[in-house]
C-alpha positions as CSV (number, residue, x, y, z in Angstrom):
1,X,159.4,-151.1,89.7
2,X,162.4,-151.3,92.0
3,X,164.3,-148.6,89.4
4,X,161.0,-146.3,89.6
5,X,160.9,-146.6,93.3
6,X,164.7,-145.9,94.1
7,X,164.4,-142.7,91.0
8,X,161.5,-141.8,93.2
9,X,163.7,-142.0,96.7
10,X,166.9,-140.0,95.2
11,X,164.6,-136.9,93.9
12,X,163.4,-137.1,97.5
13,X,166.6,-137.1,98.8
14,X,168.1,-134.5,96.5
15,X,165.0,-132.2,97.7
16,X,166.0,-132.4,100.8
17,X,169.3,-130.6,100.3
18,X,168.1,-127.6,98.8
19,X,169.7,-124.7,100.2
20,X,166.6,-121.9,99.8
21,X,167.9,-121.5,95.9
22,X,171.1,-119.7,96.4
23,X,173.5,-122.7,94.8
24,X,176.7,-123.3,97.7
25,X,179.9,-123.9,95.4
26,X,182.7,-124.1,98.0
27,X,181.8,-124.8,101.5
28,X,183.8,-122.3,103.4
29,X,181.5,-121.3,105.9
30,X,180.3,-123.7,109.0
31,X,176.7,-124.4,109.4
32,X,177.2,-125.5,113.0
33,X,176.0,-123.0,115.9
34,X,179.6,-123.5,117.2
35,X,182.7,-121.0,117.8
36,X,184.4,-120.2,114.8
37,X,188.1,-120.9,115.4
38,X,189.5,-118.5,112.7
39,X,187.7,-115.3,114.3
40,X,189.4,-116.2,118.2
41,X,192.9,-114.4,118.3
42,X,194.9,-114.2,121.2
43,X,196.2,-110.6,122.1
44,X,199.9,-109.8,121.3
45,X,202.0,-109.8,124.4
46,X,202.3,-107.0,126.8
47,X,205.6,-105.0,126.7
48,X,206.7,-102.1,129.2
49,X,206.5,-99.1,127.0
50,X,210.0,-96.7,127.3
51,X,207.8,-93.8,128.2
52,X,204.9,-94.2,129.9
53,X,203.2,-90.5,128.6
54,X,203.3,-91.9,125.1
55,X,199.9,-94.5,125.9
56,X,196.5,-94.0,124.6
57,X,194.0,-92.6,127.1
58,X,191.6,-95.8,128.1
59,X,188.0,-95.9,126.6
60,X,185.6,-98.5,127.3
61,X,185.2,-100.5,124.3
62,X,187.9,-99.2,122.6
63,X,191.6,-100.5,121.0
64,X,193.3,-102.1,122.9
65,X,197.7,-101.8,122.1
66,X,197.4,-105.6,122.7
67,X,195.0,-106.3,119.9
68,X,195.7,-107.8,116.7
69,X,195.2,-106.5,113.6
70,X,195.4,-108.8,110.8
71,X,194.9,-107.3,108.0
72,X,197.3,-104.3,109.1
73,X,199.5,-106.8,110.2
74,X,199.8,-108.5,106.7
75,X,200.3,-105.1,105.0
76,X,203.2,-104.7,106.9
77,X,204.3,-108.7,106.4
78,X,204.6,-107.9,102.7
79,X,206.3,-104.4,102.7
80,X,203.1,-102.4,102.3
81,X,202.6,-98.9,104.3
82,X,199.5,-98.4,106.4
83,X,196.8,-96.0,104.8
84,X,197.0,-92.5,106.8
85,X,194.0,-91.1,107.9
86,X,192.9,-90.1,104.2
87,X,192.6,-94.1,103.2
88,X,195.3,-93.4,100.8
89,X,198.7,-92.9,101.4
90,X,200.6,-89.8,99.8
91,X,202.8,-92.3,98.0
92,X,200.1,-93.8,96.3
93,X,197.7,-91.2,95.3
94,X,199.6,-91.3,92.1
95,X,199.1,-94.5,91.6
96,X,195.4,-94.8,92.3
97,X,194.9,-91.8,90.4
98,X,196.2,-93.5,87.2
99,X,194.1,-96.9,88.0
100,X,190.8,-95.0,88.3
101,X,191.7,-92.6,85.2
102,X,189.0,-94.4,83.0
103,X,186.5,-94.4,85.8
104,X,184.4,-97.1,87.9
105,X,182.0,-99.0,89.5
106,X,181.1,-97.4,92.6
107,X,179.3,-100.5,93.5
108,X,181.5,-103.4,91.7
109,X,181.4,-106.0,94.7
110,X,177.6,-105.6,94.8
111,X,177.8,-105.9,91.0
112,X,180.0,-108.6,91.0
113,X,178.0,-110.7,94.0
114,X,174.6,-110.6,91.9
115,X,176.4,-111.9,88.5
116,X,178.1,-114.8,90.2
117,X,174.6,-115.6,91.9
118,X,172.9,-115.7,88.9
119,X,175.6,-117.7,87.2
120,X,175.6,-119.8,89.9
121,X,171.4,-120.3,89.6
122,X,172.2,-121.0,86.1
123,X,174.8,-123.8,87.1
124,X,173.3,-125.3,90.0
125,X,175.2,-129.0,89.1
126,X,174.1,-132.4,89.0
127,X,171.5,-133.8,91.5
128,X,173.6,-136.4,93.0
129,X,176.3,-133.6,93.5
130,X,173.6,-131.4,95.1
131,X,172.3,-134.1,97.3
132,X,175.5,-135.3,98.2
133,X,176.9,-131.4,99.2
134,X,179.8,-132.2,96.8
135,X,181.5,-129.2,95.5
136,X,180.6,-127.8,91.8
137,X,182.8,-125.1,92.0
138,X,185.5,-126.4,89.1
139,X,182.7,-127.7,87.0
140,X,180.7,-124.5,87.3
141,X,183.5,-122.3,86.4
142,X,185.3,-124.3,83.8
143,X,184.3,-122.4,81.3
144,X,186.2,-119.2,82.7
145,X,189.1,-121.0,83.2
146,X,192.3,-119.2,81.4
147,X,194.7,-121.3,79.4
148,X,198.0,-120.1,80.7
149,X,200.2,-121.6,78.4
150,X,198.0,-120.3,75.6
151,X,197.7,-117.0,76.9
152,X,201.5,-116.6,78.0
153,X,202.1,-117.8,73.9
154,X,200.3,-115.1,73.0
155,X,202.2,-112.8,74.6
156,X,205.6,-114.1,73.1
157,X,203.7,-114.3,69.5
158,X,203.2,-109.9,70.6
159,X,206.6,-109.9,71.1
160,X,207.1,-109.2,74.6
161,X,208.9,-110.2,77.3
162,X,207.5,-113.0,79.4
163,X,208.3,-114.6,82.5
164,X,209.6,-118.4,82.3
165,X,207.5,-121.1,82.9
166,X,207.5,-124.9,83.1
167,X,207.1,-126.5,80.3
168,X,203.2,-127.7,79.5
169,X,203.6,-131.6,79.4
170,X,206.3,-131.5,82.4
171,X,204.5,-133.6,85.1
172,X,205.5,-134.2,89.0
173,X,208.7,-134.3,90.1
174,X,209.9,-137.9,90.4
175,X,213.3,-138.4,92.3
């Protein structure tokens, strides 16, 4: 009786959790109504320009030269150019040329985003990890994982050239 009654209590419990049938895997994203820290960035600091002709007329609402740019920033950070204008710049139109040469998906993220959700409908995991809000993210994936050292054999059974790597059963480093 005590076992039916406790079964009945967990279900209860694990119903409570459900997050409107779209499985969460990771949780990345905060549920509270609070600020979100990583969005708050504090403007670069103001510098006297050499010549004062060479600033940006002022428009309400517009850039700022103070504001941050992530993203542009970390192109820069790892030795990447800033797309022109076009969205591609003239040194890579080669390159992106060659990349789309067999064609694409106009729509691949969209594509992408409904085959992981219904993989992840498929894989919802295991009730006590659903009413706990314990990841499922490595078990629901497992499956996909790629065997590096198998794969990077492979490539040495082709017969060519591979980057070194660590061997398979080498464990921590212990001083």
């Amino acid at each position: 009786m005590v076992l039916a009654i406790a079964g009945v209590a967990l279900l209860a419990l694990g119903a409570c959790g459900a997050n409107k049938g779209v499985p969460r895997l990771m949780n990345l994203h905060s549920t509270s109504n609070g600020p979100d820290e990583f969005a708050l960035l504090p403007p670069k600091a103001l510098v006297q320009p050499e010549d004062l002709t060479v600033l940006p007329d002022p428009t309400p609402g517009g850039a700022n030269l103070t504001d941050q740019n992530p993203r542009e920033d970390a192109i820069v950070a790892l030795g990447g150019k800033l797309p022109e204008a076009s969205g591609i710049p003239a040194g890579d139109s080669g390159l992106v040329r060659y990349a789309g040469r067999a064609g694409g998906i106009s729509d691949i993220r969209a594509s992408l985003a409904a085959s992981d959700l219904a993989w992840r409908k498929k894989h919802p995991g295991k009730i006590l990890e659903r009413a706990l809000s314990l990841t499922t993210y490595f078990d629901v994936y497992k499956s996909m994982w790629l065997d590096s050292y198998a794969e990077l054999q492979r490539w040495r059974d082709a017969g060519l050239r591979t980057p070194s790597a660590p061997p398979k059963d080498m464990g921590p480093a212990k001083n």
